[in-house]
C-alpha positions in Angstrom: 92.7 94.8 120.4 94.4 97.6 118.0 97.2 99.8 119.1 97.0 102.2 121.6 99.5 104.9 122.5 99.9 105.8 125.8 101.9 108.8 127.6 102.0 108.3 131.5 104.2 106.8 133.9 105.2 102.7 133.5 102.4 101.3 135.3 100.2 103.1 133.2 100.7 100.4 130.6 103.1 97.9 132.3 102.1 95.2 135.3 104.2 96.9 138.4 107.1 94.4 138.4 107.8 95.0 135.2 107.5 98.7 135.6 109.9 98.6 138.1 112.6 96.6 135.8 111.9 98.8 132.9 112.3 102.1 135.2 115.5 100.4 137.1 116.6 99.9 133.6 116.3 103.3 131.8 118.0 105.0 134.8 121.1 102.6 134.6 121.2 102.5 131.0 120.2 106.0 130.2 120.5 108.2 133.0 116.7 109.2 132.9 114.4 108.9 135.8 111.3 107.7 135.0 109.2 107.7 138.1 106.0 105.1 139.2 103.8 107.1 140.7 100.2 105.7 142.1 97.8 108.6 141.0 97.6 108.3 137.0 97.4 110.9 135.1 98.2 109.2 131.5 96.0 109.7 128.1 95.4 107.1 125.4 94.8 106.9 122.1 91.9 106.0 120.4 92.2 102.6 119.5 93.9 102.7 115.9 94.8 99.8 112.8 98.2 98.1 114.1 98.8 98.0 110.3 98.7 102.4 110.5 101.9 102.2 112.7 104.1 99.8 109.9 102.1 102.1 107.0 103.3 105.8 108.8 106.9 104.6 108.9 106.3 103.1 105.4 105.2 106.6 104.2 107.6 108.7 106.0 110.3 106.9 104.8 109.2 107.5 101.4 108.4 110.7 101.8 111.6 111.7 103.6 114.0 109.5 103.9 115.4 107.3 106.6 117.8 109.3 107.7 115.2 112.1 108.4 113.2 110.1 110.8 115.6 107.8 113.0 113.1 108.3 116.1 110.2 107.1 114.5 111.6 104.2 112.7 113.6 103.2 116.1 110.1 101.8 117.7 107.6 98.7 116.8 104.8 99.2 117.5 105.3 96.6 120.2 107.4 97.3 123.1 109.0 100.7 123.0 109.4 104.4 124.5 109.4 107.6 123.4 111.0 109.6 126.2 111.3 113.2 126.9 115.1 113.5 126.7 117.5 114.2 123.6 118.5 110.6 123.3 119.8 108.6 120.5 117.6 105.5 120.1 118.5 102.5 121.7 117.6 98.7 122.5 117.3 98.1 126.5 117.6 94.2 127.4 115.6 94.3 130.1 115.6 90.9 130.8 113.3 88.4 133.4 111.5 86.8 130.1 110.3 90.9 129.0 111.0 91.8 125.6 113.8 94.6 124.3 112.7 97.9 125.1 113.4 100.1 122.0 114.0 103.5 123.1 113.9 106.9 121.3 113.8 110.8 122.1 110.0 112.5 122.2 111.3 115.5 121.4 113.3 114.6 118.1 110.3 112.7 117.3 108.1 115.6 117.2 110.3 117.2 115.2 110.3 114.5 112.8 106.3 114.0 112.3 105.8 117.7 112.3 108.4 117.5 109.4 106.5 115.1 107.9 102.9 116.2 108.6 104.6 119.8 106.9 105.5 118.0 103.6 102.4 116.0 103.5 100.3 119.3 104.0 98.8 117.6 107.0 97.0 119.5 109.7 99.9 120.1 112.5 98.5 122.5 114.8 96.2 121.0 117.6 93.2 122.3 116.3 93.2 121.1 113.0 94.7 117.8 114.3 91.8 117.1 116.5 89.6 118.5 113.6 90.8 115.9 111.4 90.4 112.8 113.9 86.7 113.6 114.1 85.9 114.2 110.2 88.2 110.5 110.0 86.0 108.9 113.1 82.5 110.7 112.0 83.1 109.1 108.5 81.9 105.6 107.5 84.1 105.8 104.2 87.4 106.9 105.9 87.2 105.1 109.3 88.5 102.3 107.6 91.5 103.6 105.4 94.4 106.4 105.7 95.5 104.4 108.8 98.9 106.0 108.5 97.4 109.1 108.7 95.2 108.4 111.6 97.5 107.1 113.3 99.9 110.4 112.7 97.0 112.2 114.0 97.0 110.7 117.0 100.7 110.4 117.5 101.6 114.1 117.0 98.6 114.6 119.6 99.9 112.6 122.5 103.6 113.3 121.9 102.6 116.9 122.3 100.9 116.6 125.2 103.6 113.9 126.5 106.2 116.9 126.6 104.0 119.4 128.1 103.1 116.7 130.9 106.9 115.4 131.3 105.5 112.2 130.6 106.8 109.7 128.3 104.8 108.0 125.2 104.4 104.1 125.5 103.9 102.0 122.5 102.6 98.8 124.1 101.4 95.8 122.6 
């Protein structure tokens, strides 16, 4: 299976006892209510390269800069949260055998891949964005390469949609 982001509540990508730690956690730690609600409404991804994750921070690093992009560089593409708060990013122990819970602001990551979809001249309005997916998905010869850039396709996508839902973006292995 390849990654796929998620924005919804915990149990949207999360078993429910582990949803409830990881919510019980981010309110203790951070303050942020995160609710578990029974009725879904999440969206995923399409199912993209794991390797387009490691290759977008790669780029955007070199591109801009580290310093330019703490957000985006705060969360493997593993076992993390973007969440729709101004937060800096932070490692949860969650604990019960689960896996640190790397933390990050949705917001300030926005801001950061629009930054770097700008300098890259990469579509960054919604249009052109979803434009762009389907000339890389309708295309035998790119399907397979520019994962960084598919995967900033559909990453700028759902983080968008993520704020306008309240809803934070889950990257979940």
């Amino acid at each position: 299976m390849g990654l796929i982001l998620t924005i919804g509540d915990p149990s949207t990508v999360l078993d429910k006892p582990t949803a409830i730690l990881v919510t019980s956690k981010i309110k203790a730690e951070l303050g942020i209510s995160v609710s578990i609600k029974l009725l879904h409404r999440g969206k995923s991804s399409e199912e993209l390269a794991w390797s387009g994750w490691r290759k977008l921070q790669t780029s955007a690093t070199e591109i801009l800069g580290a310093e330019q992009i703490p957000h985006l560089l705060a969360v493997d593409a593993w076992f993390g949260v973007y969440l729709g708060h101004r937060i800096e990013p932070i490692t949860l122990e969650i604990g019960s055998g689960i896996p640190p819970l790397q933390c990050a602001s949705l917001p300030s990551l926005i801001e950061e891949i629009e930054l770097y979809g700008q300098t890259r001249e990469l579509a960054t309005e919604d249009e052109r964005l979803k434009q762009m997916w389907t000339t890389y998905m309708s295309d035998d010869n790119l399907v397979d390469r520019d994962f960084d850039v598919q995967v900033y396709l559909q990453l700028l996508h759902l983080a968008r949609l993520g704020m306008k839902r309240r809803m934070p973006l889950w990257v979940v292995k």
